[in-house]
Short mmCIF file of the C-alpha atoms (twelve columns), coordinates in Angstrom:
data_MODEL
# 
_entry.id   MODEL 
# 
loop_
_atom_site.group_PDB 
_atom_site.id 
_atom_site.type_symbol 
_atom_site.label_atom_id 
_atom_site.label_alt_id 
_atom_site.label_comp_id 
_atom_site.label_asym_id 
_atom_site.label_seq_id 
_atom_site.Cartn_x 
_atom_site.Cartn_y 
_atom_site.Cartn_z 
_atom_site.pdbx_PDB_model_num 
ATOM 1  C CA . UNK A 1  16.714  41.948  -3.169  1 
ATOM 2  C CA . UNK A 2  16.029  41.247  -7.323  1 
ATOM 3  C CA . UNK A 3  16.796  37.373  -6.094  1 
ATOM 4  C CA . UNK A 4  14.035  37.184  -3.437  1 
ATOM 5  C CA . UNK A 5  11.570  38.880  -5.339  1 
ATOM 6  C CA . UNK A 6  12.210  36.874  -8.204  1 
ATOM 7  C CA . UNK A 7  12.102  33.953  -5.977  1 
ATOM 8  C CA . UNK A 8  8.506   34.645  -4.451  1 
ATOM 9  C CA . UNK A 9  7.161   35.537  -8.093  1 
ATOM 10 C CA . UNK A 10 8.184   32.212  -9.129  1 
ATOM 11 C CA . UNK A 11 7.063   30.217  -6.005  1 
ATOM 12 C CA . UNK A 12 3.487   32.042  -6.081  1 
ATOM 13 C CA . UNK A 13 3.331   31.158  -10.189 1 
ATOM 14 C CA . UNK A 14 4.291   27.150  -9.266  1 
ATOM 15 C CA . UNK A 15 2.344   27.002  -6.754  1 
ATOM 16 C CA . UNK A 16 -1.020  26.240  -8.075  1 
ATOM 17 C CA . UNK A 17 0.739   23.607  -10.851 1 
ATOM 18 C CA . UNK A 18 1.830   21.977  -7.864  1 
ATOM 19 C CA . UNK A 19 -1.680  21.757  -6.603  1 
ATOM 20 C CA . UNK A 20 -2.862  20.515  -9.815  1 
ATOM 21 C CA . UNK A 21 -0.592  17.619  -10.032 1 
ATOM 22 C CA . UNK A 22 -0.955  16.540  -6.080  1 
ATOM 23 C CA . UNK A 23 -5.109  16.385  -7.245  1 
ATOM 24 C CA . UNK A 24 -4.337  14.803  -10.460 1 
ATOM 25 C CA . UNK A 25 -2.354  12.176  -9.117  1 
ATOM 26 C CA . UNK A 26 -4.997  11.689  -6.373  1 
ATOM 27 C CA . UNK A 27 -7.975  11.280  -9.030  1 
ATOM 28 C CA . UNK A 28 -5.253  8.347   -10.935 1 
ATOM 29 C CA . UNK A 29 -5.107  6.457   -7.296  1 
ATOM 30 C CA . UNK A 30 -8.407  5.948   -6.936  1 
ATOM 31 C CA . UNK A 31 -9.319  5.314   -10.950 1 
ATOM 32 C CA . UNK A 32 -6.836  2.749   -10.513 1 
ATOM 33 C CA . UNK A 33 -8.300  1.304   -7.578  1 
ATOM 34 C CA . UNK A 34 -11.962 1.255   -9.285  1 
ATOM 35 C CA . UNK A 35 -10.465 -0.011  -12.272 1 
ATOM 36 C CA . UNK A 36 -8.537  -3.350  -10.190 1 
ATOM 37 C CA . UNK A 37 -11.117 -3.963  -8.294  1 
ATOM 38 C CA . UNK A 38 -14.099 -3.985  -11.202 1 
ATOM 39 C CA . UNK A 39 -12.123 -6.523  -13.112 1 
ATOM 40 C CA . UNK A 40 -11.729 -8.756  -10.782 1 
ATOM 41 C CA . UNK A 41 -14.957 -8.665  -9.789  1 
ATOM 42 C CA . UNK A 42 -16.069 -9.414  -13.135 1 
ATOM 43 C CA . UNK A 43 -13.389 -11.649 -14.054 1 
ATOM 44 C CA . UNK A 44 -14.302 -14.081 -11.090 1 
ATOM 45 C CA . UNK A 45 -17.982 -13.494 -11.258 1 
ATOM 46 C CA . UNK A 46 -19.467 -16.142 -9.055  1 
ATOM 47 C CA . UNK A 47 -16.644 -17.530 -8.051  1 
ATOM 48 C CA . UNK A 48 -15.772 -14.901 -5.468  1 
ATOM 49 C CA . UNK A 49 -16.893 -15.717 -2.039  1 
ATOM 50 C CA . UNK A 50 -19.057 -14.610 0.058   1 
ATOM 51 C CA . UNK A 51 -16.747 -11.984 2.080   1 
ATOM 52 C CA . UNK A 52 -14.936 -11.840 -0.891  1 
ATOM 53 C CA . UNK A 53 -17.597 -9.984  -2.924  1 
ATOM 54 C CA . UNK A 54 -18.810 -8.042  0.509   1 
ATOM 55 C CA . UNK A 55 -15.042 -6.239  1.160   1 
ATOM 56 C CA . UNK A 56 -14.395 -5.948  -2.809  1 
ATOM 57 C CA . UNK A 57 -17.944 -3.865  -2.999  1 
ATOM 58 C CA . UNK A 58 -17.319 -2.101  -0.305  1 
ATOM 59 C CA . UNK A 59 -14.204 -1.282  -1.030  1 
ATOM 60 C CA . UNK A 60 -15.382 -0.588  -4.516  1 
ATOM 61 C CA . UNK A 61 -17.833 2.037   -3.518  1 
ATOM 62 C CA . UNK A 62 -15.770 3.880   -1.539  1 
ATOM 63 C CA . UNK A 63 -12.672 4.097   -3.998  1 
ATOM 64 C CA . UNK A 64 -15.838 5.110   -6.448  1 
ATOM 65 C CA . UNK A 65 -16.734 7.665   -4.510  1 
ATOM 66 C CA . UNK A 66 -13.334 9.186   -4.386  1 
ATOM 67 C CA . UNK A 67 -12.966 9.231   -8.264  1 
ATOM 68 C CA . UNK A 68 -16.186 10.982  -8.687  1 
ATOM 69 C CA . UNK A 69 -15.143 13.467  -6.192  1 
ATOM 70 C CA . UNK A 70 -11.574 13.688  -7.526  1 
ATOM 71 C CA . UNK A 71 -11.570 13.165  -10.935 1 
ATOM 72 C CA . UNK A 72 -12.826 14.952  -14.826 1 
ATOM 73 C CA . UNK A 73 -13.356 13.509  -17.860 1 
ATOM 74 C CA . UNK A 74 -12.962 10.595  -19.096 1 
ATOM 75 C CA . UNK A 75 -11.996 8.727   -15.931 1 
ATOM 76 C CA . UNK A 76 -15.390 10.575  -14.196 1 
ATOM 77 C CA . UNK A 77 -17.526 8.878   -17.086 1 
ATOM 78 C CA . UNK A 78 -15.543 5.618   -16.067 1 
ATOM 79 C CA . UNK A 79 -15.913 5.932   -12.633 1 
ATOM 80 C CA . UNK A 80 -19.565 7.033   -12.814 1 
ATOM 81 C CA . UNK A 81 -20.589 3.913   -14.573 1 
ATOM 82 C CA . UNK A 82 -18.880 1.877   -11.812 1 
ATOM 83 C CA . UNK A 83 -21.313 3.933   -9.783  1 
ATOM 84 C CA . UNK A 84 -24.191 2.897   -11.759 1 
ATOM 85 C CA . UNK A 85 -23.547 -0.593  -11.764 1 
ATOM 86 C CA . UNK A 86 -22.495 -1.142  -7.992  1 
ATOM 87 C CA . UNK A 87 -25.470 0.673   -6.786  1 
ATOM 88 C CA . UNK A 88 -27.762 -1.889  -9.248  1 
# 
């Protein structure tokens, strides 16, 4: 009895962590994402094609989205200033 109770106490205690981690490693996806995709699009500049530049930004803007919605800090600030400058 001592071994399930134990048991749940420590599955109710690890069970938020768990929740925490799952969101942070959503939030690091999508920074990633933003992050790929920005640099190429300013490493190739206007040199990208036509469709090219048309699926990066959208793409772009909805991985943007994401990491607003997902992420704090620093990578918020980061992602936010993607924001600003897609939406130019």
């Amino acid at each position: 009895m001592k071994k399930i109770i134990l048991l749940s106490t420590l599955f109710i205690l690890l069970y938020p962590v768990s929740v925490i981690a799952e969101e942070g490693y959503m939030c690091n996806s999508y920074y990633k994402d933003v992050q790929r995709k920005a640099k190429i699009i300013d490493s190739y500049g206007f040199n990208l094609s036509s469709m090219a530049k048309r699926k990066l930004f959208k793409d772009l803007k909805l991985d943007t989205e994401q990491c607003i919605s997902l992420c704090e800090g620093e990578k918020f600030k980061y992602c936010n200033n993607v924001a600003k400058w897609v939406s130019e």
